[in-house]
N, C-alpha and C positions, 0 to 999 in steps of 0.2 A: 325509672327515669334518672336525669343524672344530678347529682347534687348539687348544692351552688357554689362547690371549688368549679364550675365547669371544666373539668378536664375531658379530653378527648384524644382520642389516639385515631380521630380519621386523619385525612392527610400527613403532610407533612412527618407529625411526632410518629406515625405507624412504619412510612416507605423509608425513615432513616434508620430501622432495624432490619431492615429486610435487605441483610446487605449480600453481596455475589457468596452464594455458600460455599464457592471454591476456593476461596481466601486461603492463602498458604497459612500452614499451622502456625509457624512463626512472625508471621503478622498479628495473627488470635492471641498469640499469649503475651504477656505483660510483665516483662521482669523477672529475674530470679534463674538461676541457673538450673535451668530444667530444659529435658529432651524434648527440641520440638519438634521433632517427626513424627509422625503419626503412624505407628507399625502397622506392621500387614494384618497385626493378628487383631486390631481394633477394628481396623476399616472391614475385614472379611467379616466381623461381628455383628459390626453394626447393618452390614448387608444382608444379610441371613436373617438379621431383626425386625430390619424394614416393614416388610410384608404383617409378619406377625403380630406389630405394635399397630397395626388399621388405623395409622394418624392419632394415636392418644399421644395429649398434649405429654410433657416431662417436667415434673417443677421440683428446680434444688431447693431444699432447705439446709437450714445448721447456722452458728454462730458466724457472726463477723472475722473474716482468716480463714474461715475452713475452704477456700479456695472453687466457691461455686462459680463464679464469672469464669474462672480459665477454664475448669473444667468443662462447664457449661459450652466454652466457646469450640472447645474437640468434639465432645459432644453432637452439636450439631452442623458440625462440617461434617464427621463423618456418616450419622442418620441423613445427612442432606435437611437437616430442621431450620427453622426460621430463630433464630435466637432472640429473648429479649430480658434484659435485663433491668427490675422494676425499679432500682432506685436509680439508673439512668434515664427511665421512663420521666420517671417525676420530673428531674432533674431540666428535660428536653421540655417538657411541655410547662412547665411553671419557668422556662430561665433562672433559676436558681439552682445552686448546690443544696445538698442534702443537709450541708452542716447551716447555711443559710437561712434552713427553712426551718430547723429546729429555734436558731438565734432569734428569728424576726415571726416565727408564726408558734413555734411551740410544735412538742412531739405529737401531741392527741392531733394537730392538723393534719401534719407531716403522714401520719397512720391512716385520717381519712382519705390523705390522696393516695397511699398506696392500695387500699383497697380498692378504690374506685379501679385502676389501671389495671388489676384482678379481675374485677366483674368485668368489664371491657376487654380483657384476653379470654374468658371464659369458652366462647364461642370457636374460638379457633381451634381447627387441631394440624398436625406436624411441628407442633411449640416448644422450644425451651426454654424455661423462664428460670433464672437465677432471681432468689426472691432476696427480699430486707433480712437482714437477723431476725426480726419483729416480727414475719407474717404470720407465724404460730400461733401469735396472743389472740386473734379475732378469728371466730368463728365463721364470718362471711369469708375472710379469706381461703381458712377449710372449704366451703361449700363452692366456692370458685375451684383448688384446686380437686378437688374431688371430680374433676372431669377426666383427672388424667393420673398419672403417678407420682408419688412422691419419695422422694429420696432425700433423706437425711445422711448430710454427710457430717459424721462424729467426728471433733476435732479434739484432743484433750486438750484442754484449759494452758499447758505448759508450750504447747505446740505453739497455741493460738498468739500467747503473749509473745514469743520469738516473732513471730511473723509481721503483729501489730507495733513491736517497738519502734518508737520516732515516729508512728502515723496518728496517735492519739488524736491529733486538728482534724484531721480526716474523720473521726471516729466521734459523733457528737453525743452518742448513747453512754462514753466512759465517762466522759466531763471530767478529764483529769486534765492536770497541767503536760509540755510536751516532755519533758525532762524526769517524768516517773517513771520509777526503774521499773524493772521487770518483776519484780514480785509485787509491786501494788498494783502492777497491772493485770497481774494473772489473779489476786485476791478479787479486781472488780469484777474479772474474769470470769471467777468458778461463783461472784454472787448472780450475775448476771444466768449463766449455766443451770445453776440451780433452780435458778426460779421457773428457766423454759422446757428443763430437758423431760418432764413428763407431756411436753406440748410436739418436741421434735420425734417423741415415743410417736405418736400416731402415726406417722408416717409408713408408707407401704413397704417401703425396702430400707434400710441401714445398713451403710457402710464405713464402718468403723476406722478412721486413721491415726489407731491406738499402736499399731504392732510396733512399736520400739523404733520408733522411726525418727530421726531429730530433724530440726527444722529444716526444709528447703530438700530434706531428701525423697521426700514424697511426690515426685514427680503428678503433675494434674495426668501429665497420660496415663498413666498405673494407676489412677485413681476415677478415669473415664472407661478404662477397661474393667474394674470392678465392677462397675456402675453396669454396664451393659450385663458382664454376668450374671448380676443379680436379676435384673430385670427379665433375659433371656431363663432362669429360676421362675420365675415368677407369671411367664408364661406358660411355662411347660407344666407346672404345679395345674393351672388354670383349663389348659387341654387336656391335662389325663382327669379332670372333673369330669367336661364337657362328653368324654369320651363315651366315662362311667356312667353317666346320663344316658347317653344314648345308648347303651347296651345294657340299661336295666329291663329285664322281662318280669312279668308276672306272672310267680309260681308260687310253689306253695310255701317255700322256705323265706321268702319276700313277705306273703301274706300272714307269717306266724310271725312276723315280726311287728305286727300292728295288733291293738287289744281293740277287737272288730266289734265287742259290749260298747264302747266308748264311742265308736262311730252309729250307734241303733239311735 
């Protein structure tokens, strides 16, 4: 049942994510001097994937900066996915900002609405959810995305700080002033880091945006066509199992492989 934040994503807060998945890419991205065409080599990807992925849901994880929203939003223009992004969730269904809800309700609240809007996308599938920085620390959120995939997108801490400079208000998890340089911000940065990244481990796929890359040059599309790589990885691993399954016979060199006293 659902808690007594009553949050709900029938009506209204659900049909304003479900928006025309044809949306030109440069409408989807937000800022920053990045490619926004979307290549042939992404979209034939993601076509080829379709079929394969049987509607499992796709949930980004990774730090605040590692650029899950734009990615998220290529992503599923070109799977044809329904995109939704949880701390816009919140944001739409309580009318408050996220920095709002920290100010006037505190983070432990903040945490239980994002779960909530976890368990309430659970059910869905062709989904992609750009999650909180946060959603790693609770377990129910695991068990919600464990419907579907999960991809942690590794941003180094040096990356991150470039990107988050002068958003700090935006950002209510640093609690720094706006005028903190770059190195106390990349210190909250790697403590913040440290503490989750045995939590972003669990994740299905990692795609690492370490390669020596300096900020803003890491285009989200080069970084949605990894994503698909991996994942199109990660099925093929899965079918040559399936395969293996199915063309095990029972012979004798099968059967010497069990200690048959053990099973008397």
């Amino acid at each position: 049942g659902e808690r007594g934040s009553g949050l709900s994503l029938r009506g209204p807060a659900l049909n304003r994510r479900r928006p025309d998945m044809r949306v030109a890419a440069e409408e989807e991205l937000r800022g920053g001097p990045v490619d926004t065409s979307l290549p042939d080599r992404v979209l034939q990807l993601a076509q080829s994937l379709g079929p394969r992925l049987k509607g499992s849901g796709i949930y980004l994880v990774g730090m605040m900066g590692s650029g899950k929203t734009n990615v998220g939003r290529i992503l599923h223009n070109s799977l044809q996915y329904t995109f939704f992004d949880t701390d816009e969730l919140v944001e739409t269904i309580t009318g408050k900002s996220v920095s709002e809800i920290f100010q006037d309700d505190g983070e432990a609240s903040f945490r239980l609405m994002e779960e909530e809007v976890l368990q309430q996308l659970k059910p869905y599938t062709r989904i992609l959810v750009a999650t909180g920085g946060g959603v790693v620390t609770s377990l129910k959120n695991w068990d919600a995305m464990r419907n579907g995939l999960v991809v942690w997108l590794d941003a180094p801490t040096s990356l991150l700080a470039e990107r988050l400079d002068g958003q700090t208000a935006e950002r209510p998890l640093l609690d720094m002033p706006e005028d903190a340089s770059k190195e106390q911000l990349k210190a909250k940065l790697d403590e913040i880091s440290t503490e989750r990244r045995g939590m972003y481990n669990r994740a299905d796929i990692t795609v690492s945006l370490e390669d020596g890359y300096e900020a803003g040059a890491i285009s989200p599309v080069k970084v949605a066509y990894r994503v698909l790589k991996e994942i199109e990885a990660v099925i093929d691993a899965k079918d040559a199992r399936d395969e293996e399954r199915k063309n095990f016979t029972i012979n004798q060199d099968n059967i010497n492989k069990f200690d048959m006293d053990s099973l008397k």
